[in-house]
C-alpha positions in Angstrom: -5.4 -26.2 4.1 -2.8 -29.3 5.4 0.5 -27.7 5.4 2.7 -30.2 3.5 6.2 -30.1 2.0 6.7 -28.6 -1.5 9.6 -27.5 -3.7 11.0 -23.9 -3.5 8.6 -21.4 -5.0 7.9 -17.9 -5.5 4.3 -18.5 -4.5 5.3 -17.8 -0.7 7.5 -14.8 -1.6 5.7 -12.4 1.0 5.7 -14.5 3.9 8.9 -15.9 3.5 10.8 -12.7 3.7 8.6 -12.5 7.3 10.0 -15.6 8.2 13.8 -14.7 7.5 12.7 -11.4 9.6 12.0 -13.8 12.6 14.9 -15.9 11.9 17.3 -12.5 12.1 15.7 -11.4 15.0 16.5 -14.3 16.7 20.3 -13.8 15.5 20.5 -17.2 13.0 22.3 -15.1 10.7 25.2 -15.2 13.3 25.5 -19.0 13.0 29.0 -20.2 11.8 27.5 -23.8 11.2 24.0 -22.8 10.3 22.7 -23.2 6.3 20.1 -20.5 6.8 22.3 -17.9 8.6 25.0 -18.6 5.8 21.9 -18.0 3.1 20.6 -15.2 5.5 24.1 -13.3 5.1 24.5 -14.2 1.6 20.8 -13.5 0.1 18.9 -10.9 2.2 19.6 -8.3 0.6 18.3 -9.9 -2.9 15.4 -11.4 -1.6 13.3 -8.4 -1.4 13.3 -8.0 -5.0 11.4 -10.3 -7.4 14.3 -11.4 -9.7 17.0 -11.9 -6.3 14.2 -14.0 -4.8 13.7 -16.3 -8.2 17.0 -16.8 -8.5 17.0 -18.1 -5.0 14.2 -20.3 -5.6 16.1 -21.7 -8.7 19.4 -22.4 -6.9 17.9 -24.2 -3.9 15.0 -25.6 -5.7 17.6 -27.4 -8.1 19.5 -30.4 -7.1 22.9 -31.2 -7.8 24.5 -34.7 -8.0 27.8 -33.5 -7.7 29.5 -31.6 -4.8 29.8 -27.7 -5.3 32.8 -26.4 -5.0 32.5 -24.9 -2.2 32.3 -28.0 -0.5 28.5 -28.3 -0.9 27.2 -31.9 -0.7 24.0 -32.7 -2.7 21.1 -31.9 -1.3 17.3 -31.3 -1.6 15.3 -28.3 -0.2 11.7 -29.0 0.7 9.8 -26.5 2.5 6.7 -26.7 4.9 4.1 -24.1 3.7 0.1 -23.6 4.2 -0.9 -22.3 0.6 0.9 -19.4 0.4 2.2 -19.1 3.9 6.0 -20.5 4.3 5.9 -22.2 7.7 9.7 -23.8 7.8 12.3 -25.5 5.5 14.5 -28.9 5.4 17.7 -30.0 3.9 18.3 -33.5 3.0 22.0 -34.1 2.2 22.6 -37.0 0.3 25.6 -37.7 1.7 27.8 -36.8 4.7 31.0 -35.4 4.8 33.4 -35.9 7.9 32.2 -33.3 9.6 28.4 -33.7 8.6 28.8 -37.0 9.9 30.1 -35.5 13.1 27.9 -32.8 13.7 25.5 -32.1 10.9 23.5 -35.1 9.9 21.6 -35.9 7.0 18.5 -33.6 7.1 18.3 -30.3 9.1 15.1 -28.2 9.7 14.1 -25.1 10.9 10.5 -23.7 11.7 9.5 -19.5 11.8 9.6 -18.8 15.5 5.7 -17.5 15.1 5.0 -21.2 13.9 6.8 -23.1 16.8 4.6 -25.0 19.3 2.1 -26.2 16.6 3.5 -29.7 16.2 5.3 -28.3 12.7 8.9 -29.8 13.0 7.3 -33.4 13.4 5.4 -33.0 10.6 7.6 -31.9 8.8 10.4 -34.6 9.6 7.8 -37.4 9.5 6.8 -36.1 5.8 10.5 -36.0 4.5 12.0 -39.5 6.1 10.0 -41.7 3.8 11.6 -39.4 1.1 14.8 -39.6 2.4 14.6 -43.4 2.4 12.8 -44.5 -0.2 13.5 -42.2 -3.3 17.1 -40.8 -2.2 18.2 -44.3 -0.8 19.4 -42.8 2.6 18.9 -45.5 5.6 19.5 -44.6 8.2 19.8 -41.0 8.4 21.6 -39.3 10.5 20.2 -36.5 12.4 21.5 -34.2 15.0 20.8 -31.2 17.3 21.9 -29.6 20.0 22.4 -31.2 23.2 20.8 -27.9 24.4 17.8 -28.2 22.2 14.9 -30.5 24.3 12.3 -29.8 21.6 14.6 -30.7 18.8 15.3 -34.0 20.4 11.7 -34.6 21.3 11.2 -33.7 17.5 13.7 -36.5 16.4 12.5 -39.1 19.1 9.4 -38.6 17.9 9.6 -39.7 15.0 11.9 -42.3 15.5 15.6 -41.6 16.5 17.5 -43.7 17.9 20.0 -41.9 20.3 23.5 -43.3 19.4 25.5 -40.8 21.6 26.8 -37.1 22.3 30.0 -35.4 20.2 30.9 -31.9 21.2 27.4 -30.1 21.7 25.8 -32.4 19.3 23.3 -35.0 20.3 23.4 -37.9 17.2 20.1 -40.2 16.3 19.6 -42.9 13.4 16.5 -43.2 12.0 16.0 -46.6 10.0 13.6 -46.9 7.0 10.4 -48.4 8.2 10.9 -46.5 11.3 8.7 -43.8 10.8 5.3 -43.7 13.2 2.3 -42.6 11.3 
């Protein structure tokens, strides 16, 4: 099989809870600003089980339109699997607060550290702009990573970022509808 994006689904159960493994050991659950160390911290232990992990599935396979109140903005989860093998994840916010605007962007990704090196961030990214554009409405977006991160920003670049400049530790990149390269 192509790994390609798909909805949040209990299909992957077992090697997504090998994935989080890899993300812990790598200390992402100590992220302040991360989404996956916050849902690290606040799901691991009820993943394990079938029920916690369909819950799961349910609240970040749904979209809102309106803002949570925990200051949530609306966004869609997509993750990159091969068949039953979860491979990474991506958030697209629909819209930016101050401080996403600043330093988080419009779509974050993350790949399992065994599946880094095979070309899946690009693919990924490259699969969810025309998404992002065309059915969400968001151009440009907004994306951002570390200024610490090389393969990140060859990632972005890659798929056609536009460096605008540096805030903080954050390197920040448009992407423009039509800019994708196929």
């Amino acid at each position: 099989m192509t790994p390609q994006l798909i909805t949040p689904t209990i299909r992957v159960h077992a090697s997504f809870l090998a994935a989080m493994d890899e993300f812990r050991a790598e200390g992402v659950d100590r992220s302040r600003h991360s989404g996956l160390g916050r849902e690290l911290r606040t799901w691991r232990t009820r993943w394990p089980s079938a029920e916690g992990f369909a819950a799961y599935v349910a609240l970040v396979g749904a979209t809102s339109p309106d803002e949570r109140a925990d200051g949530t903005v609306p966004m869609t989860t997509l993750w990159w699997a091969d068949g039953d093998t979860f491979l990474g994840r991506l958030t697209i916010r629909h819209r930016l607060t101050a401080s996403l605007h600043e330093y988080g962007g419009h779509i974050g990704y993350a790949v399992r550290p065994t599946g880094r090196r095979r070309g899946h961030a690009t693919a990924m990214l490259r699969a969810a702009l025309p998404y992002a554009h065309r059915a969400l409405g968001i151009d440009p977006v907004l994306l951002t990573c570390d200024d610490t991160n090389a393969a990140s920003r060859r990632v972005i670049e890659e798929c056609g970022g536009v460096f605008e400049d540096r805030r903080a530790e954050k390197l920040r990149f448009w992407i423009h509808g039509g800019g994708e390269r196929g």
